[in-house]
C-alpha positions in Angstrom: -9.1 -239.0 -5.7 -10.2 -242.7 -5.8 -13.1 -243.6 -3.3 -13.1 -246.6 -0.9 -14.0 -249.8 -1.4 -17.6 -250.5 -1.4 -19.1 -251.2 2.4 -19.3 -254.3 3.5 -16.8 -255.8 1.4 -13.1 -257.5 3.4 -11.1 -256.1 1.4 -8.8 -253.1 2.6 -10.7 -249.4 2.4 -8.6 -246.6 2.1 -10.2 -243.4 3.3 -8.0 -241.2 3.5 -3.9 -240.5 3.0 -1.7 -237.6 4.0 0.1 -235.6 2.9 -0.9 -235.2 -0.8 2.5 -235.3 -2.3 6.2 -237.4 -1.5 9.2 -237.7 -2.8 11.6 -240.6 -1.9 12.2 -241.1 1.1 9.1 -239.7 2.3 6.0 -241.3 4.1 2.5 -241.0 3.6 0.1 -241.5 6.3 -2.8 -244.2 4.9 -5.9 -243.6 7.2 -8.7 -246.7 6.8 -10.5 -249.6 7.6 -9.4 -253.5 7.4 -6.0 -252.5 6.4 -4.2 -255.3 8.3 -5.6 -258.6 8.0 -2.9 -261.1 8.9 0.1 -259.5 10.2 2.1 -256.7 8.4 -0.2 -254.6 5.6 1.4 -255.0 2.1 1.3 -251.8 0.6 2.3 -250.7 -3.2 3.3 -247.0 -4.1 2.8 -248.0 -8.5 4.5 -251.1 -9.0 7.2 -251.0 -6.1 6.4 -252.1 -2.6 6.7 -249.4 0.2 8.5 -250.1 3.6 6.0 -250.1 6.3 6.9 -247.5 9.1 3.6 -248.4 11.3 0.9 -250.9 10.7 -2.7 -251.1 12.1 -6.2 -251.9 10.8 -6.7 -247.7 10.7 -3.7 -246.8 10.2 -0.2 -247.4 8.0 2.8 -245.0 7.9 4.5 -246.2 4.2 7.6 -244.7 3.4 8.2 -243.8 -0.6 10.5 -246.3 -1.9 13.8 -245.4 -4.3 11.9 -245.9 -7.9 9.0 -245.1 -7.1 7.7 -242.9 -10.1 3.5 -243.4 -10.1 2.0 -241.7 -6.9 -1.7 -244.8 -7.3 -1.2 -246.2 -3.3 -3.0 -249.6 -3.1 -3.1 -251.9 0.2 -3.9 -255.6 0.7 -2.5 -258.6 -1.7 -3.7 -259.3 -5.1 -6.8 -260.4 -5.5 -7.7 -258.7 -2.3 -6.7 -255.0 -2.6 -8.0 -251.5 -2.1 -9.1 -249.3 -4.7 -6.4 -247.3 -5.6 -5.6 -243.7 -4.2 -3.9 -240.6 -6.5 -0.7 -239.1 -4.6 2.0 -237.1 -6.2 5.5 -238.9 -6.1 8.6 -236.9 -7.0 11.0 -238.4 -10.0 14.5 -237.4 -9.5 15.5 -235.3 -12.3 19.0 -234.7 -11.6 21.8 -235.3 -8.7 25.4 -234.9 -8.1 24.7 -231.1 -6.7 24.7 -229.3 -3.3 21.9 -227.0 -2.6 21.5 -224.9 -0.1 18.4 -222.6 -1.4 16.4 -222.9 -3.5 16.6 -223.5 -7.2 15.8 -220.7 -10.1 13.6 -221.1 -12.9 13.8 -218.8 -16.1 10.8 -217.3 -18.1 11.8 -220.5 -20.9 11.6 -223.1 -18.1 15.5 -223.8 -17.7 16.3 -225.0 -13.8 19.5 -223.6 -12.2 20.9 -225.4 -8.6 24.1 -224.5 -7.3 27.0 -227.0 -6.5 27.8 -225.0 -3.1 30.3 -226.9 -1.3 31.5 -226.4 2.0 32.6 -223.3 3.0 35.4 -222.3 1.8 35.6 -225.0 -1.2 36.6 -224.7 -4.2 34.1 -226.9 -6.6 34.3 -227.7 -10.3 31.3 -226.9 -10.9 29.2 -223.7 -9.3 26.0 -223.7 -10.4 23.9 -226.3 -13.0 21.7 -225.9 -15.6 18.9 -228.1 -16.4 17.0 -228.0 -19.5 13.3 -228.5 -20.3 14.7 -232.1 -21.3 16.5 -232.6 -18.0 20.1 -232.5 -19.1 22.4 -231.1 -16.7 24.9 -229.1 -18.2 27.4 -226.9 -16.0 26.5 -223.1 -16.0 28.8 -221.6 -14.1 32.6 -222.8 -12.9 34.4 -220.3 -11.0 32.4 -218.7 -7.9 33.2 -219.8 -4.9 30.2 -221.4 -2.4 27.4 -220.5 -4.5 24.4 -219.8 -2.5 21.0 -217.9 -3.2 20.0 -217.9 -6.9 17.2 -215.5 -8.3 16.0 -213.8 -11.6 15.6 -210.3 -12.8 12.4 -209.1 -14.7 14.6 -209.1 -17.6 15.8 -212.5 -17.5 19.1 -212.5 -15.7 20.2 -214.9 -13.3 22.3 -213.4 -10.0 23.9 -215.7 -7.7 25.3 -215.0 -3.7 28.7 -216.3 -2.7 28.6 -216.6 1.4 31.7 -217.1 1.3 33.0 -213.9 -0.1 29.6 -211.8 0.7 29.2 -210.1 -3.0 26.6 -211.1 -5.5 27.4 -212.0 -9.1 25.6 -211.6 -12.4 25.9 -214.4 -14.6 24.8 -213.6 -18.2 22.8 -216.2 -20.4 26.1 -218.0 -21.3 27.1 -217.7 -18.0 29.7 -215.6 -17.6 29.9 -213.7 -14.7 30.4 -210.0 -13.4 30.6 -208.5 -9.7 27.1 -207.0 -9.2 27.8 -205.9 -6.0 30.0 -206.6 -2.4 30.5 -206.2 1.4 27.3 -208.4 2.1 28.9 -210.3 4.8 27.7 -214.0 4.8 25.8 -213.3 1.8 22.6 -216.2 1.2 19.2 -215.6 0.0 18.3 -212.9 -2.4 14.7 -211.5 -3.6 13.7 -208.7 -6.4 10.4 -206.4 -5.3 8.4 -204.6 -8.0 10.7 -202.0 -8.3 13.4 -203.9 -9.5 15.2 -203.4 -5.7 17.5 -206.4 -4.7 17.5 -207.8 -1.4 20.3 -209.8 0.2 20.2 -212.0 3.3 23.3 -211.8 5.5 22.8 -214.5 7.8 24.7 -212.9 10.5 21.5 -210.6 11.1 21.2 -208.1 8.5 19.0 -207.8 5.1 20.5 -205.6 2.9 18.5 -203.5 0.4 20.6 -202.7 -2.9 18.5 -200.1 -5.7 18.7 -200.8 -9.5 21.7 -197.9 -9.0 23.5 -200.2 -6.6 23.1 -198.0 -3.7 23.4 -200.4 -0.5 20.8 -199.7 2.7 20.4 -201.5 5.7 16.5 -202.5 4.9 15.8 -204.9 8.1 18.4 -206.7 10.8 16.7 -210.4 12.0 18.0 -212.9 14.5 21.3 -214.7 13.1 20.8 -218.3 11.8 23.2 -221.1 11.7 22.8 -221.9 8.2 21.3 -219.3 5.3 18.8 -217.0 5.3 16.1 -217.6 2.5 13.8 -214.6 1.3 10.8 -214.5 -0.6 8.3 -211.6 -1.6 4.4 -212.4 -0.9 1.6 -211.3 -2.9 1.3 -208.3 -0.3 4.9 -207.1 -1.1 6.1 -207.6 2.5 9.3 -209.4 2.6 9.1 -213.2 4.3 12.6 -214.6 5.6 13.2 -217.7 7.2 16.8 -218.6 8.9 17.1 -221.7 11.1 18.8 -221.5 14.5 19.2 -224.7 16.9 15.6 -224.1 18.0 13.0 -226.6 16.7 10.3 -223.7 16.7 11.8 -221.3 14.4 10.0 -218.4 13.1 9.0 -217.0 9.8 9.8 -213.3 9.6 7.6 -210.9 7.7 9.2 -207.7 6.6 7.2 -204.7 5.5 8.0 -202.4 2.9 9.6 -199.8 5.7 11.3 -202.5 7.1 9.8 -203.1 10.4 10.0 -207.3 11.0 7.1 -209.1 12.6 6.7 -212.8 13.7 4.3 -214.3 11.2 4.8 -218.1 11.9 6.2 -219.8 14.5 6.3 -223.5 15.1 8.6 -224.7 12.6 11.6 -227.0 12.8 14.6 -225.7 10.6 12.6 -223.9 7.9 14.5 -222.9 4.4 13.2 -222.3 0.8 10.6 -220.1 1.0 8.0 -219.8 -2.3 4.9 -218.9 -3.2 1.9 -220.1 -5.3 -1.0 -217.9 -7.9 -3.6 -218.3 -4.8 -1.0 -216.5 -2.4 -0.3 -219.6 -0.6 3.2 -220.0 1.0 5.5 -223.2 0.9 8.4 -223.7 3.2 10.8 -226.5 3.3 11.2 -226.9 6.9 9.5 -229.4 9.4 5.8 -229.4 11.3 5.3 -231.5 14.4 8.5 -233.7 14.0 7.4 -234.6 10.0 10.2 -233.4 7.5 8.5 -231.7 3.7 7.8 -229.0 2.1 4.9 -226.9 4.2 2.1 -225.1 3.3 0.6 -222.0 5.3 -2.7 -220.0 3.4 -2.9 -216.7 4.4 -5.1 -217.6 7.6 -1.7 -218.8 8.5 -3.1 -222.8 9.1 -0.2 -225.1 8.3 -0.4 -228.3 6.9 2.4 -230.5 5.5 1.7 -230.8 1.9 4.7 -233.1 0.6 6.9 -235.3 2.9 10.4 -236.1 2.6 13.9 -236.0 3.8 16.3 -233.0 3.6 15.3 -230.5 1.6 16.4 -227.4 1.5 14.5 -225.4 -1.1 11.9 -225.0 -3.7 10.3 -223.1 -7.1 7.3 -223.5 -9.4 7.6 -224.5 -12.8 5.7 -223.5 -16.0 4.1 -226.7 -15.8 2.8 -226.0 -12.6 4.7 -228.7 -11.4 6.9 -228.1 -8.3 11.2 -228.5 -8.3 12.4 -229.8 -5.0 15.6 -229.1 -4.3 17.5 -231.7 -1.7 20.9 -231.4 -0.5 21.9 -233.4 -3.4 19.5 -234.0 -6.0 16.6 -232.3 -7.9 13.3 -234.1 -8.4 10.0 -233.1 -10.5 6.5 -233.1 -8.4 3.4 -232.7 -10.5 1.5 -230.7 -8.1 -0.6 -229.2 -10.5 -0.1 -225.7 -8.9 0.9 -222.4 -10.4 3.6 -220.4 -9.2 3.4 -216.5 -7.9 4.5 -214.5 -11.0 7.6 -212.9 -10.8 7.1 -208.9 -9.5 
C-alpha cells in the first residue's frame, strides 16, 4: 500500500484506511494527520468524489460513490493532496436479480445467482448465468423461489426451492430434474468429501441426504427468519449461519456426528458463509453496527474486511477475485485471495 506523505510537509497524510475492500455504497474509514484543513475534507475514491460521512483532521468516514471502479483513495485538493492509498472497489457485473445466498461458481468460472422472488412468486427467470465475459443469460425458468445454489464434484449445479422444500438438479443446459423432496423450507445446501448433501431447513432442521438419496436428520439449530446458509470448513465440520431478530447472532459449527456448537457470536444478521485456501472464513453479516462481508481466522478474531450495504452472500472465483452477491446485483472484487477448493 502507498505510504504517507513525507513528515513535515501540510499536505494531507493518510496512514491508515479500513476496511481493505468496498463496494458501492460502502465506507471506508481514512485514519491520518492534516486531513481537514478548511472545512469539509475533499476526498477522491479514482476519479469520482466520495460523500463524506464524518470529517476530522484524524479521521474521515467516505462512503464509495455509484461509479466508482479504481479502489487509489486520495485526500486534499489538487495541488495539495495525499499520496494515494490501494483499496479494493467492487464493479457491478450484473443486476436485475434477487439473491438470497450465495452465488455458485463452476470448475470453468461461469457465475450462477438466483432470481428468488418472494415467496410464493412465480418469476421469469429462476436462476442466471454469468459468463467469464459477464453476460447474463437466463439458466433456468421454471422453479419456483430459487434459493441455495451449490456444485457437485462432477460439475453439476443443484438448486433449493423454499418454497416447495425439494432440491432440483439442473443439468449443464439447464434443465431440471427433482433430486430430492420433503425438506421443509428448504435454503442453503453444502457437499462434504463424501459426496453427502446437506440441506438447511430454516425451520430448525439440517437434513443429511447420501449420494443414494437416503434422507437423515444430521443436526436441528435454532429457526431463523430468513435462510439458513451452510458451508463446510477446512476441518470438515459443518458452519451454518441463520439470522433471527437478534443483532448478536451466532455461527453454528456442526461436527461430523452432528453435535452443534456456538463458534461465533456477535454478529448482526449473518448470511453467505465461504471460505478461503488459508482456512479463513467470510460471512456477509454485520460487526459492531458496520454492514460487509466479515472475516474470522481460525483464532476466531473478526474484522470487517469489505464494507457495504445488503448483501446476502458470497464465492471465490478462479481469479481469486471475490463475487458479492447483493439483494439485487452482482459485483467483482479483486481481493487477490483464493478460494477453499471444493471437497
Amino acid at each position: 500500500m502507498a505510504k504517507s506523505q513525507t513528515s513535515g510537509s501540510t499536505a494531507p497524510e493518510i496512514v491508515e484506511v479500513t476496511p481493505k475492500a468496498a463496494i458501492p455504497g460502502g465506507e471506508f474509514l481514512i485514519r491520518g494527520r492534516s486531513l481537514t484543513s478548511n472545512g469539509r475534507p475533499s476526498v477522491r475514491i479514482g476519479d469520482v468524489s466520495a460523500p463524506i460521512v464524518v470529517g476530522s483532521r484524524s479521521l474521515v468516514v467516505a462512503r464509495v460513490p455509484e461509479g466508482a471502479t479504481v479502489g487509489e483513495i486520495t485526500i486534499g485538493e489538487a495541488g495539495n493532496e495525499s499520496k494515494p492509498w490501494i483499496c479494493d472497489v467492487g464493479i457491478q457485473i450484473a443486476d436485475g436479480l434477487h439473491p438470497v445466498a450465495n452465488p455458485a461458481v463452476d470448475p470453468e468460472g461461469n457465475i450462477f445467482v438466483t432470481f428468488s422472488g418472494s415467496r410464493g412468486q412465480k418469476t421469469p427467470v429462476s436462476v442466471f448465468k454469468i459468463d467469464q465475459n459477464y453476460q447474463s443469460k437466463p439458466f433456468v425458468t421454471d422453479l419456483l423461489n430459487a434459493t441455495g445454489l451449490a456444485f457437485d464434484r462432477e460439475g453439476i449445479l443443484y438448486i433449493s426451492s423454499r418454497s416447495e422444500g425439494s432440491v432440483y438438479q439442473a443439468t449443464p443446459t439447464g434443465n431440471l430434474s427433482v433430486y430430492v423432496e420433503g425438506m421443509g423450507i428448504g435454503t442453503g445446501l453444502a457437499f462434504d468429501r463424501e459426496g453427502n448433501l446437506y440441506v438447511g431447513d430454516r425451520s430448525g432442521t439440517i437434513f443429511k441426504i447420501s449420494p443414494q438419496r437416503q434422507i437423515y436428520v444430521f443436526a436441528t439449530v435454532e429457526p431463523s427468519i430468513a435462510a439458513y446458509h451452510l458451508a463446510f470448513g477446512p476441518d470438515d465440520h459443518l458452519y451454518v449461519t441463520g439470522p433471527t431478530t437478534s443483532s448478536f447472532d451466532c455461527i453454528h459449527r456442526v461436527t461430523p456426528d452432528g453435535a452443534v456448537e456456538s463458534y461465533y457470536r456477535g454478529l448482526g444478521r449473518p448470511q453467505g458463509i465461504a471460505f478461503d485456501a488459508e482456512g479463513r472464513m467470510y460471512v456477509a453479516a454485520s460487526l459492531s453496527g458496520r454492514r460487509g462481508i466479515v472475516r474470522i481466522d481460525q483464532d476466531r478474531n473478526a474484522e470487517l474486511f469489505l464494507s457495504g450495504p445488503n448483501i446476502v452472500g458470497l464465492a471465490f472465483m478462479r481469479s481469486k477475485a471475490l463475487a458479492i452477491a447483493t439483494s439485487n446485483a452482482l459485483y467483482r472484487v479483486d481481493v487477490n485471495v483464493a478460494g477453499k477448493p471444493l471437497p
